[in-house]
N, C-alpha and C positions, 0 to 999 in steps of 0.2 A: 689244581684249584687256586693255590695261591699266585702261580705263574698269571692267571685272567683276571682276577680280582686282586691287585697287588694293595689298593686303595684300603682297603678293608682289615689289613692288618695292621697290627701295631707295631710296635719295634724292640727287641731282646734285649736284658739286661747288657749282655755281651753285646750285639752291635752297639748300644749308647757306648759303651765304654769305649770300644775301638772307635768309634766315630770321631770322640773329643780330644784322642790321644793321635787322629790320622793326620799326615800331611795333607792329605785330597780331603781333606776338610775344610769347608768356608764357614764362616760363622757370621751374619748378620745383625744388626740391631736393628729394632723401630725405631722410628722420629722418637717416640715417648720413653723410651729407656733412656736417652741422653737426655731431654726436659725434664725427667724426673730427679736428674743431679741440681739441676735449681729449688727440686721443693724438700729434699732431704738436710738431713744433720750431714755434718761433720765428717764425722764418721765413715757413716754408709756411701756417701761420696767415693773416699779415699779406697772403702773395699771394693766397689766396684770397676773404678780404675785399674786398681792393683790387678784385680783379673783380666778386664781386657788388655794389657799391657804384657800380661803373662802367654796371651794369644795372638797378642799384634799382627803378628806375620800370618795370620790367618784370618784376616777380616776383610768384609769387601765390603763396600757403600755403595747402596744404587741409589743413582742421583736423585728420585723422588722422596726417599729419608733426609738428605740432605739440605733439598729447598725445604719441605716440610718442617723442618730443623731453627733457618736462618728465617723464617717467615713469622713462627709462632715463638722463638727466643725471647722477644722483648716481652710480648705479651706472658710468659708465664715468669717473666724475672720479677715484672709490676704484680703481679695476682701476690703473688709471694710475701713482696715487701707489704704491699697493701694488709694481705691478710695480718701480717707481725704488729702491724700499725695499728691494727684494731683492736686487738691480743691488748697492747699499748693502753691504748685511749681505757680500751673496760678495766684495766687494774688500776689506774688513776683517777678511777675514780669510786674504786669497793668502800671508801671511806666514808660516802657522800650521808648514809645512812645515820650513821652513828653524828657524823658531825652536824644533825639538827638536832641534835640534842646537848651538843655541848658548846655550842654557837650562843651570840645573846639575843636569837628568834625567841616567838611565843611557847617555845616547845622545849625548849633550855629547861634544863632540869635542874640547872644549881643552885637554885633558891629554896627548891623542895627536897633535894638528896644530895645535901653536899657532897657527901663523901663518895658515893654513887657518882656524882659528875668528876670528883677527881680519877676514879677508878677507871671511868670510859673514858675520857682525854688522856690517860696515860696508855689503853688498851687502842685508842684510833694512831697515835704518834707512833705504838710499837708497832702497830699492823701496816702505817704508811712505812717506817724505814725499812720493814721486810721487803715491801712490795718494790721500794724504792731499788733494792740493792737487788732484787729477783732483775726487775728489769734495766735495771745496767749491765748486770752479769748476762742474762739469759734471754732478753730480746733486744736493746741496743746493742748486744755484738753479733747478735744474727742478722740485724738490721744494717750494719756495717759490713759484712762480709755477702749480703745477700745481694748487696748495691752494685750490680757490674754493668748497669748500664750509664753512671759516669766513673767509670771506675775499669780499669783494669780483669776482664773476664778470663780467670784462668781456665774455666769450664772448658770456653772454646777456644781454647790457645789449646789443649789439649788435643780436644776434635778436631784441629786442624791440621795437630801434628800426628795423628794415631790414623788419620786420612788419607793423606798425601800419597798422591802415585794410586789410592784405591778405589774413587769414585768413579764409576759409569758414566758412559758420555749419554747427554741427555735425549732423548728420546726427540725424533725431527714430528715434523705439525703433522704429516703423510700417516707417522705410527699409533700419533695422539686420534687424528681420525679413526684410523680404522681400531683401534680398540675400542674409542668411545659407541659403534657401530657392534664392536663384539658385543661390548658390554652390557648394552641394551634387551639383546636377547637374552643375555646371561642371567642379568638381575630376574629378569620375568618370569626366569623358571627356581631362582633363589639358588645358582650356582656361582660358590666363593669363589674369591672374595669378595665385601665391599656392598655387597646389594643390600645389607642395613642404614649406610650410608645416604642411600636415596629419599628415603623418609625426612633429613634436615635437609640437607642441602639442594634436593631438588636439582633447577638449573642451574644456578649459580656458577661463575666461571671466574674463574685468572688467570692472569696474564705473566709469563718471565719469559726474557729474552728470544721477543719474536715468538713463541708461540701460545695458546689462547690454551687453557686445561678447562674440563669439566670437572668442579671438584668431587660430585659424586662418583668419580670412577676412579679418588685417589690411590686407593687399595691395587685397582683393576693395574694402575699403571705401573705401580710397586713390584705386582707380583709376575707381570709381564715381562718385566726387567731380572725379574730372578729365574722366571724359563728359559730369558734370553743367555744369562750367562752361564746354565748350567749347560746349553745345547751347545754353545760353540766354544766353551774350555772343557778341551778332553780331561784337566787334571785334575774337575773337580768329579769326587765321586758321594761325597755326604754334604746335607745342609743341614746346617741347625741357624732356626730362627727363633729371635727372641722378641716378642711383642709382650705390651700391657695390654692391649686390644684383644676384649676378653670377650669379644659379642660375637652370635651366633652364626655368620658369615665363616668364621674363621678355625672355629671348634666344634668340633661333636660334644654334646651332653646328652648325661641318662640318669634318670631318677636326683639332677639339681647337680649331677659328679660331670666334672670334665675330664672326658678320657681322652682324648687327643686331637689331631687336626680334621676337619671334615672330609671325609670319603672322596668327596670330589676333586680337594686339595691336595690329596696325597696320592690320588691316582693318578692326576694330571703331570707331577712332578715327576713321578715313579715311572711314566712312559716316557722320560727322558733321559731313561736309564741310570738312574740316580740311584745309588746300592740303597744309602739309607738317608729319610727327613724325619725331621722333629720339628714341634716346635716347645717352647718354654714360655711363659710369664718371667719376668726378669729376675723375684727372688726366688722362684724354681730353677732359675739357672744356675746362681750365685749357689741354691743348695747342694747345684749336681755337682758343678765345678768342684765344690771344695771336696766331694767324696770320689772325684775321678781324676784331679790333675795334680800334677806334682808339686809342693810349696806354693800350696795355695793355704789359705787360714781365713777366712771372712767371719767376722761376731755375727752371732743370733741374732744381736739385735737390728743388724742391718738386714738382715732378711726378712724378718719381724715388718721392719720398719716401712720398707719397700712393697712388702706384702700388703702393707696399711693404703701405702699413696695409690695402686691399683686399687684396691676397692672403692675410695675415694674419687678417682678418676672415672669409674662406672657409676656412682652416683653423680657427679655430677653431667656426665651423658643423659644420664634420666632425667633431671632435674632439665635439662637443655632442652629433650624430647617434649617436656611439657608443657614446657614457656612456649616452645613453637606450634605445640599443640590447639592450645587457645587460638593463635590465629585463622584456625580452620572450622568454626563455629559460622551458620548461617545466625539471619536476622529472629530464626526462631529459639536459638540456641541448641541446636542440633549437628552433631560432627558434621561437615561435610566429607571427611575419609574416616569412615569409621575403625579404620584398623587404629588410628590415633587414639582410639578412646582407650585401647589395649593401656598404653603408656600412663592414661590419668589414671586408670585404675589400679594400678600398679604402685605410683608414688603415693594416691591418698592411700591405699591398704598398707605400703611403708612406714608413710608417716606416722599414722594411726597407732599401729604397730609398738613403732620405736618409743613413740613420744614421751610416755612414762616408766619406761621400759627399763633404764640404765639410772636412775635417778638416784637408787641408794647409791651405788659407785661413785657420781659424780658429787650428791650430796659428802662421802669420805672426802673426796679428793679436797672440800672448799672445807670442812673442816680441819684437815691433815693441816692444810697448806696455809689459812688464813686466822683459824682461830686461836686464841692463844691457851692450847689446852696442850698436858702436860706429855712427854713422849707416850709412857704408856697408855694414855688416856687415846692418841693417835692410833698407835699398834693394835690394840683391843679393837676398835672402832674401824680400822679397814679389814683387819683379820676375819671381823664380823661379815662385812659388805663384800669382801671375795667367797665370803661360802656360801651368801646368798646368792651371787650370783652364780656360784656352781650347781646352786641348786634348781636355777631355772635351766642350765645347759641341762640337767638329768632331766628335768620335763621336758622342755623343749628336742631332747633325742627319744622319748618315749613315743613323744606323738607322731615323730617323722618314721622311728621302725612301725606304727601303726601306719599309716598313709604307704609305707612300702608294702608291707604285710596287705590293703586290701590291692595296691597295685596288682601284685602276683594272683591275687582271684579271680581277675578280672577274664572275661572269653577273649579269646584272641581276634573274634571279628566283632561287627556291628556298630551302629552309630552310637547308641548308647555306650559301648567300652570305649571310641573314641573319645566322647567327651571328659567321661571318666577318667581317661589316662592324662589328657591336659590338664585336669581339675588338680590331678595327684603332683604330677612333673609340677605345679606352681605349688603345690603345697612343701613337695618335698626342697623345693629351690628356695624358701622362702624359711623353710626350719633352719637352713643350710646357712643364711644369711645370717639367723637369731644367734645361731653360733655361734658363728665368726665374729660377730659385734661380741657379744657378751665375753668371749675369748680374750678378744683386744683390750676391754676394757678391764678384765682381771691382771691382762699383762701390765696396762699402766697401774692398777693401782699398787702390786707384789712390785715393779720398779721403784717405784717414791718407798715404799715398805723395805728394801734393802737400805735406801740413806738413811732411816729413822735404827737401824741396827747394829 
């Protein structure tokens, strides 16, 4: 059985281990696990490297990571600074509140509460020099270091030395054709990779060096390139791939859980007698590395961290799905591809969702960090706001074992358990999400809770 269906299975603790430790081992990266070194700290940066540098001699670049790489660089180096920039602009001005009241406007208070007016000009002056020295410290030198567009990029001084001698020669216009010709059939039956991709991009096309791409078929060409090199080097016999690219093209999920690469994707590789594939999310990677290769060490909090910028990055894919979405509205206001309405339904029940959702946490964070109350008066006051929000993770998994609990009720045929079971998979994807935020945002606030101790 397993010999005909090789697709279908998963992979042993034992092969992952032999896999990371083999020489017939290749390890790849997405485009987005190297852009993601532009949106991280420090830190996480430098752990990341450290690991692939500990596997160098076992990395291979197919040339469609690489243009995808040097095409989209500037643009996430700008997104970056930009975002710090705004970061910027709203703490210069947290003051703006207080200072109509201590200003000589009609709303100046120093004529009715002297001492009151001295108390707030002394509490806006102490609240701007925090602010002042937060952001010299902690976003003018992000702002400086984040700048490699006139500036010196050691990112890709790196990727181009950790490259050299391993990149795929590129695919000629003859291969570009006849995949874009596979790909068409492929997408229409929803066989990975990439047939998500079709919904933005459509037709859209570019251009490099002489030959013309469809960008919907970028995935298609990516992973054509990694058949291609597993079939004609005898040496390799394992692949592990590491993407942020968490959408449903390229994963199997079950009840909101990612279990691993889709059926299709793993039996197509697996007939090219390839012993063992995987794939990873990048700080899945950075997790296994550290518990399978030798003098490895990466912080929690880089994997944390990384774990954040993928989520992050799938929101704003949805966010993108439904700015594009809009343009598909007739003069009645009626989808015209209804599958699109999938997508608005999705962000408003998100937004909805989120919108009040996090608010004690955030409300700590702008007291911790702004107001001038006293340590313990901090401590007590986020100590508070993380157990609240523990307390909505213990709802928020009551409700999701409920929606699994009537999952398993359900008959195994009929139309009605079909709809049912999509009802539940978005319920249970969605508890899955409550989590994971509410998670994150206990991590930052128990982070700033370690400075104050």
């Amino acid at each position: 059985m397993r010999d005909k269906f090789k697709g279908f299975y998963g992979v042993s603790t034992e092969d992952e281990k032999n896999a990371f430790l083999s020489n017939k081992t290749i390890f790849i990266f997405d485009t987005n696990c190297f852009l993601n070194l532009y949106r991280c700290d420090e830190d996480t940066k430098n752990d990341f490297i450290n690991v692939v540098n500990n596997i160098k001699d076992r990395i291979w670049f197919p040339f469609q990571i690489c243009l995808e790489y040097q095409r989209n660089r500037i643009k996430v180096i700008s997104s970056s600074m930009k975002n710090l920039n705004e970061i910027k602009q709203e703490l210069m001005t947290a003051t703006k509140v207080i200072d109509v009241f201590c200003n000589e406007s009609q709303r100046s208070i120093k004529n009715r509460y002297s001492q009151l007016h001295v108390e707030l000009c002394n509490l806006k002056e102490e609240i701007e020099k925090k602010i002042n020295n937060f952001i010299s410290e902690s976003i003018d030198n992000r702002l400086s270091k984040s700048d490699l567009i006139s500036k010196p990029d050691d990112i890709r001084s790196w990727i181009d030395t950790v490259s050299m001698g391993k990149i795929s020669e590129p695919l000629t216009q003859e291969q570009i054709d006849g995949i874009n010709k596979k790909g068409e059939r492929r997408y229409k039956v929803k066989i990975g990779p990439g047939w998500e991709d079709e919904k933005d991009k459509k037709e859209s096309e570019s251009y490099f060096d002489g030959v013309y791409y469809k960008d919907k078929y970028g995935d298609l060409y990516l992973w054509t390139e990694i058949l291609n090199k597993v079939e004609s080097d005898e040496k390799v016999e394992n692949i592990i791939f590491v993407t942020n690219d968490v959408k449903n093209d390229w994963w199997y999920r079950e009840h909101g859980k990612t279990i691993g690469p889709l059926e299709c994707i793993n039996t197509e590789i697996k007939n090219k007698n390839i012993k063992f594939f995987n794939m990873y999310t990048q700080s899945s990677f950075l997790s296994k590395a550290t518990s399978l290769l030798d003098k490895i060490h990466v912080n929690d909090s880089s994997i944390e961290e990384l774990e954040r910028l993928s989520d992050n990055i799938s929101n704003d894919d949805l966010s993108y799905k439904l700015l594009n979405s809009m343009k598909t509205y007739d003069n009645n206001n009626v989808i015209k591809n209804p599958a699109l309405g999938v997508y608005i339904k999705q962000y408003e029940d998100i937004k909805n969702k989120y919108s009040g959702l996090l608010e004690s946490g955030k409300v700590a964070l702008e007291m911790a960090r702004i107001y001038n109350t006293s340590k313990e008066e901090k401590i007590e006051y986020i100590n508070s706001s993380i157990n609240r929000l523990r307390e909505k993770i213990m709802e928020c998994s009551e409700r999701r074992d409920g929606y699994i609990e009537s999952y398993a009720r359900l008959p195994d045929s009929g139309a009605f358990a079909e709809d049912e079971r999509d009802e539940l998979d978005w319920q249970i994807g969605q508890c899955d999400n409550e989590i994971n935020t509410l998670k994150q945002e206990i991590r930052s606030l128990t982070a700033y809770l370690y400075t104050l101790q």
